[in-house]
C-alpha positions in Angstrom: 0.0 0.0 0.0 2.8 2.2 0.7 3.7 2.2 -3.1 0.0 3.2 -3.6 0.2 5.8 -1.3 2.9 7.6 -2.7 1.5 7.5 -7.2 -1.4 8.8 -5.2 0.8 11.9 -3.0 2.1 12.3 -6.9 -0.5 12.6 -9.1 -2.0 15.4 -6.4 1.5 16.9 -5.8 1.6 17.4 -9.9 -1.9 18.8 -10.4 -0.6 21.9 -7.6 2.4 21.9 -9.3 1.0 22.2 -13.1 -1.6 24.7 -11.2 1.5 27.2 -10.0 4.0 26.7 -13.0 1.6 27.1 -15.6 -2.3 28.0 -14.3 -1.2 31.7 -14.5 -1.1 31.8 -18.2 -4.8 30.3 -18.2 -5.7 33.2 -16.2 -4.0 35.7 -17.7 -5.7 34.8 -21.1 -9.1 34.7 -19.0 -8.2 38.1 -17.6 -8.3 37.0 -14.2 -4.7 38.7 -13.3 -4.1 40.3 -16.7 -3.2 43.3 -14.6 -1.2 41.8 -11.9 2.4 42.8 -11.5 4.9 39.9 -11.9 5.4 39.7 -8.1 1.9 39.0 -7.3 1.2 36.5 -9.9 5.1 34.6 -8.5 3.4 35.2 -5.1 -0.1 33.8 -5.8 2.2 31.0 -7.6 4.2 29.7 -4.5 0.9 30.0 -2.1 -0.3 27.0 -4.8 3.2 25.2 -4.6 3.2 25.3 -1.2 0.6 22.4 -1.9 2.5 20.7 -4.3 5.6 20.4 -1.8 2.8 19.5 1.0 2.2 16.6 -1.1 5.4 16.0 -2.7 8.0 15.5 0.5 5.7 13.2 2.2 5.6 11.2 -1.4 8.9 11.3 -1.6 10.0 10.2 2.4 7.1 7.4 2.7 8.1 5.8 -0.6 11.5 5.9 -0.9 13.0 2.5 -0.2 15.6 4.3 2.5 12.2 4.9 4.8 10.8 1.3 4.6 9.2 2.5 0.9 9.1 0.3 -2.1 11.1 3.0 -4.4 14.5 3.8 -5.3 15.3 7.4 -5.7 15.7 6.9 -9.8 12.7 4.9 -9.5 10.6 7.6 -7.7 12.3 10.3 -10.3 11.2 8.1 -13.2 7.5 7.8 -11.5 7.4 11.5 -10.9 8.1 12.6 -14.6 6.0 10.7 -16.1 2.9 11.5 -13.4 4.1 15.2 -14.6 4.1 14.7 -18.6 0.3 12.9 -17.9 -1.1 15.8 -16.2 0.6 18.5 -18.0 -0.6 16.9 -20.9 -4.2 16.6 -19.7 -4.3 20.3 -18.1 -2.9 21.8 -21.9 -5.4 19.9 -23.6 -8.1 21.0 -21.5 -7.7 24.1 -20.9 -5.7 25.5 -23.7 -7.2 24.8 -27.0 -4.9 25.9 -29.0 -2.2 22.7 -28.2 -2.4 19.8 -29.7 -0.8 16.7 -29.5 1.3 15.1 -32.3 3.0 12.0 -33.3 6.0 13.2 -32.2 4.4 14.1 -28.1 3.1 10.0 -28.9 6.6 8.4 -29.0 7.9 10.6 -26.7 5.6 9.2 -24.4 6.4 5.4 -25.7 9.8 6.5 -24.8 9.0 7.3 -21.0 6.6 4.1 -20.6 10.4 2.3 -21.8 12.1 4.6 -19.1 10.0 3.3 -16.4 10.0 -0.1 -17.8 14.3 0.1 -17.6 13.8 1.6 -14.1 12.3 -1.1 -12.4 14.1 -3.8 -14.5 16.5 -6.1 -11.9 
């Protein structure tokens, strides 16, 4: 369960983390915080990270195998960019028209599904 625990503590830590690096632009365009000075939109940005890492350190401690976890660090590295490509992916698809994916973004992703395949090879 511990393993489950942690794709789960993931997944939630990358949809804050997609939120801060890249939810700005969404509501700039919506004209949200069109106006906002840089500082406020980088502040408003790390009150939604400060999620993210809320999520993200206890991933990070409860699976890695140091800490009685399942994991290796390159194993939870490997897990943790390709829970971020997934929901990046999803969130620009969603909510910004305008990107679409390509056969290239397709293999790409092939090529990550081979990373974590590699990863957890003994």
């Amino acid at each position: 369960m511990t393993g489950v625990y942690t794709i789960l503590l993931l997944i939630v830590s990358n949809i804050f983390m997609t939120f801060a690096w890249y939810g700005h632009l969404k509501l700039q365009e919506m004209k949200v915080i069109s106006n906002w000075p840089l500082y406020g939109v980088i502040l408003f940005s790390w009150f939604i990270a400060l999620a993210e890492y809320s999520c993200q350190i206890p991933a990070n401690r409860i699976g890695y195998v140091g800490n009685g976890g399942p994991f290796s660090l390159l194993q939870l590295k490997v897990i943790q960019e390709v829970i971020t490509l997934i929901i990046f992916t999803v969130f620009t698809t969603v909510f910004f028209k305008g990107e679409a994916l390509h056969w290239n973004h397709a293999a790409a992703f092939l090529c990550l599904v081979m990373a974590v395949y590699l990863v957890f090879m003994k």
